[in-house]
N, C-alpha and C positions, 0 to 999 in steps of 0.2 A: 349729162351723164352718159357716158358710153355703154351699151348694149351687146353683147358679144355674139354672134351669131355661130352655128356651131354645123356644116352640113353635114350627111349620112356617111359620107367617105372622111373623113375626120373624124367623126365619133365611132368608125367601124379603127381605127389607125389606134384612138386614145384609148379605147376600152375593150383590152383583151377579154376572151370569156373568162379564163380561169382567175383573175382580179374579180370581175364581174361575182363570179360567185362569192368568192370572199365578201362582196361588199353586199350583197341582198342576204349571207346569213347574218350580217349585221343587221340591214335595216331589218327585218324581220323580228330578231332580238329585240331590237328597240319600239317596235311594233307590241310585242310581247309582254314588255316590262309597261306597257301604260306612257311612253314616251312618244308618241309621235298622235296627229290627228290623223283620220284617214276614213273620212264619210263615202256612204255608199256609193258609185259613182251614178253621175246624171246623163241625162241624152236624149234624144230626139231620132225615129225611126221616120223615117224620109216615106212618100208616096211609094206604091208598089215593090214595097221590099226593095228599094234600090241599096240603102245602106243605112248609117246608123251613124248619127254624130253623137260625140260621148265624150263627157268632161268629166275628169277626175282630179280635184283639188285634194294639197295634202299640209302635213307639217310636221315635220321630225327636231327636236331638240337634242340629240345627238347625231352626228352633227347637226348645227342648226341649218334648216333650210325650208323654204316657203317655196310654192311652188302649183302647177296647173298643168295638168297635161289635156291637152285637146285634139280629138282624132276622127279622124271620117273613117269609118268600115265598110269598105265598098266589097262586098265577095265578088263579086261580079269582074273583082280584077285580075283575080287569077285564070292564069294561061296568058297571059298582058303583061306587058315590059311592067306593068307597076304595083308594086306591096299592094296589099289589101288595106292594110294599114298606112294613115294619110293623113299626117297634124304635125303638132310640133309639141314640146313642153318649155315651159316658160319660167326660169327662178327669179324670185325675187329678192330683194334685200330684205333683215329683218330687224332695221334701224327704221328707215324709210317708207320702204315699199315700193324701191325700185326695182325695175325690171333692168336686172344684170346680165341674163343670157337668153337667148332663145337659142334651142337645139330640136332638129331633126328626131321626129315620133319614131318613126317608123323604125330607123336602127337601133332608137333607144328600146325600141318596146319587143324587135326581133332578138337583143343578147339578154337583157335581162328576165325575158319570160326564159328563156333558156336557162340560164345562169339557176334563176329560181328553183326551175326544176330538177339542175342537178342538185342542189340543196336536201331537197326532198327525199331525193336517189341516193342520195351518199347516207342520207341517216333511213333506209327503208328497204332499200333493195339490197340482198344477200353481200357480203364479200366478193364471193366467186364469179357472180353474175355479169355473165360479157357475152352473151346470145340477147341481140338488142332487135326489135321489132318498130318500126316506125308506117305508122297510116298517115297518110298525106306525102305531097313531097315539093311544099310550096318553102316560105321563108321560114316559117317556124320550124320546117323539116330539117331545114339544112341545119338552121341552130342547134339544135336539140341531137344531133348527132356529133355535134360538137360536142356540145355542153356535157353529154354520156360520156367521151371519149377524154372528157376531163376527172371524172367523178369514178371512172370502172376502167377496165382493161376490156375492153370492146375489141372480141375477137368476130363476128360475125354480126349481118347486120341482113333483114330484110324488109323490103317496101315494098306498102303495097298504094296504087292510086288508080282512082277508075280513070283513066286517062295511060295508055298501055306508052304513050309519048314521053310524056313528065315521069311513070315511075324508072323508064330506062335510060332516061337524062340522068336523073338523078342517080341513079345506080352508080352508072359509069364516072360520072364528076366525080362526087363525092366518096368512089371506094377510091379513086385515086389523087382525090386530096388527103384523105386520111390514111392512107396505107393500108385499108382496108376491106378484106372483104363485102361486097355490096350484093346483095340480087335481087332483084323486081319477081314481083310473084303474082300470079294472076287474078289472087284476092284476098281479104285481107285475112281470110280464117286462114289460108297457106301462110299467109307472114307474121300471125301470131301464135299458133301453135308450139308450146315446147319451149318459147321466148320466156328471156332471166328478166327483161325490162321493156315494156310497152310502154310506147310514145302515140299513143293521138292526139293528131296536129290540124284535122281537117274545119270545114266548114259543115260540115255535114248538120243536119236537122234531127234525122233520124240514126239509133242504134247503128253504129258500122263496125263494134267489139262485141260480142258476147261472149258470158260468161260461163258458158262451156267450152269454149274453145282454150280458157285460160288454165295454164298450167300450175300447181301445185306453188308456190315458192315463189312466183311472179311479184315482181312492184309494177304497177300500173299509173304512170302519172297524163290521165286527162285536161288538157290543154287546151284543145280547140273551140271549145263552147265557153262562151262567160254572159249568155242571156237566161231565161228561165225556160226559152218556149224551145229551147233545141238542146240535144243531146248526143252524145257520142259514145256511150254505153248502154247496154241494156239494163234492166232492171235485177236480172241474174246476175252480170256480173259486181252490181254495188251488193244486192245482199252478201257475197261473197269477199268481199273485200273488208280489211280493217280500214277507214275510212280517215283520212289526214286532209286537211286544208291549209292553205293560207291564213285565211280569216272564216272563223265561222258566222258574224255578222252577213257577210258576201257570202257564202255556200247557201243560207237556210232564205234568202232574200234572190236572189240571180242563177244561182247553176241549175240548169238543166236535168246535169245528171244527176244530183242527187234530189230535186223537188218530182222529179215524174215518179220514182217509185214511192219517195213520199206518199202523193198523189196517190200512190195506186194500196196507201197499205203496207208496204213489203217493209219501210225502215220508218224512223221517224229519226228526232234527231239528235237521241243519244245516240245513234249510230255513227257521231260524230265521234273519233275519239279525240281528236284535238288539233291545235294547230300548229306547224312547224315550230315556229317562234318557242312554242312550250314545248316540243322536243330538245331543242337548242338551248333552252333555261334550265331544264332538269327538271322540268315540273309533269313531264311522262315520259314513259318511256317509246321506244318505236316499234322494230320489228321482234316478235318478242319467239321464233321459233324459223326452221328454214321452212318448212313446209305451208306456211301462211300468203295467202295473197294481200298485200297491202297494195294500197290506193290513194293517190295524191289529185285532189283537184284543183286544178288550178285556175284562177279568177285573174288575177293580176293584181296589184295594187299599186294605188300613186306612190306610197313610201318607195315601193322600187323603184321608179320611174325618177323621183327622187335621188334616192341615193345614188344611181347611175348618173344621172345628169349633173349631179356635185361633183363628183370627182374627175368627170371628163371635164368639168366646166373648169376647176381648180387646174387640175394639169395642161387644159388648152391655154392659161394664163401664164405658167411656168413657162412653153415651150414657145408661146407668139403664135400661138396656133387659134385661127378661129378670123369671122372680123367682126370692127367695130362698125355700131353704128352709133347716133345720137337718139338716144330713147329718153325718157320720165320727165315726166311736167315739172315746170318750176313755177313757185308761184307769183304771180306778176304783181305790182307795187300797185294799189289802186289809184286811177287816176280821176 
């Protein structure tokens, strides 16, 4: 049985973002409709906070596909030539249970959280909305400025990162990969202020958004955090928010931001209003006035990891793109 192997510069070649987003409002939908598996994801936190190995198995019957994503979470890698993000995901057949492809985590899991989020964006944040705010300015920065620049007309953009290096790297790259205005701002209340769409992207533990600083009208989709013990908003700014997930199993179980104020009182979890997937079904509706702040958290899920890596795996077969190896067991004749 041949095994396809798929690297980060190949699956960065097969999977533009704006397909990308197409194909996660799908799995999401199919998420939605009762069509897919997609248990909490598992893992292992390594001695002294080094990092975090995390496995997230899944299964979508539209299309059909079996599948395992497996990742190391080193933060410790950022400002270092390497993702923080570090595994692979694995598909399998679903006659079998052969393992048909391994692909590269790391790019999978850099356009599709992006992809995702513009998902979120396009059904949440205003029409008009093109003053873009981004904290952090690692891989998810870069994407996520994509993935906006897919979803909005992104006339103005600013970053902020405690690292005065990485936020004017990024500036300079990335306004002039996208033809657009960029500016590093000395912190993150200067670079959310007055913003049509906040992206935090970071590792951070504690509050690095609050919820005074946020503007009237705002979509806010947090990204950065997908544990329970770290956060990336204050507790002000979720009461203030109409509250959207991915998966509410994973928000009320793992996120951060929305279990600390939990914790503290301030929501519980009808504060949830619902999940993309039931925006996309017709089963709620989204932003429902201009002056509201809405709020996307975002978890991740293997269904995306999923549907991304089918389609790249499918089109790396069209093209001869990818290699083979010889992978799955046969079973041997008893002797």
């Amino acid at each position: 049985m041949s095994t396809l192997v798929l690297s980060q510069v190949e699956i960065r070649r097969l999977l533009p973002m704006e397909k990308c987003v197409q194909l996660m409002a799908e799995a999401l939908k199919t998420l939605g409709r009762g069509d897919a598996v997609n248990p909490l994801r598992n893992g292992i936190r390594l001695p002294n906070d080094l990092g975090i190995l995390g496995m997230m198995p899944g299964f979508m019957a539209e299309p059909q596909v079996l599948g395992l994503k497996v990742v190391a979470v080193f933060p410790g890698n950022h400002g270092t030539k390497y993702d923080s993000h570090q595994g692979v995901v694995v598909l399998f057949d679903t006659t079998h249970g052969l393992p048909v492809a391994i692909l590269d985590a790391s790019e999978i899991t850099a356009i599709r959280t992006a992809a995702a989020t513009a998902v979120a964006t396009q059904l949440l944040a205003r029409e008009d909305a093109s003053d873009l705010a981004i904290v952090g300015s690692g891989v998810q920065a870069r994407t996520h400025l994509e993935a906006m620049c897919v979803v909005r007309n992104i006339t103005r953009v600013r970053v902020y990162s405690p690292h005065a290096e990485h936020r004017e790297r990024f500036a300079r790259e990335q306004g002039e990969r996208h033809d657009v205005e960029v500016t590093a701002t000395e912190s993150a209340k200067a670079a959310v202020e007055n913003a049509d769409i906040i992206c935090t992207t970071t590792t951070a533990t504690e509050p690095v958004v609050h919820g005074d600083w946020i503007a009237p009208g705002c979509h806010i989709n947090a990204v950065g955090s997908s544990v329970r013990y770290a956060r990336e908003l204050d507790t002000a700014a979720v009461v203030r928010s109409r509250l959207f997930v991915d998966r509410k199993e994973s928000t009320i179980n793992e996120a951060g931001d929305f279990l600390f104020p939990k914790k503290e009182g301030a929501v519980d979890d009808d504060h949830i209003v619902g999940e993309i997937g039931d925006i996309l079904l017709g089963k709620i509706g989204g932003r429902r006035t201009p002056d509201e702040i809405t709020l996307f958290e975002s978890l991740g899920l293997a269904v995306e990891d999923l549907a991304a890596s089918y389609y790249v795996y499918h089109r790396a077969l069209k093209e001869g793109s990818g290699t083979p190896v010889d992978l799955g067991g046969l079973a041997h004749a008893a002797t």
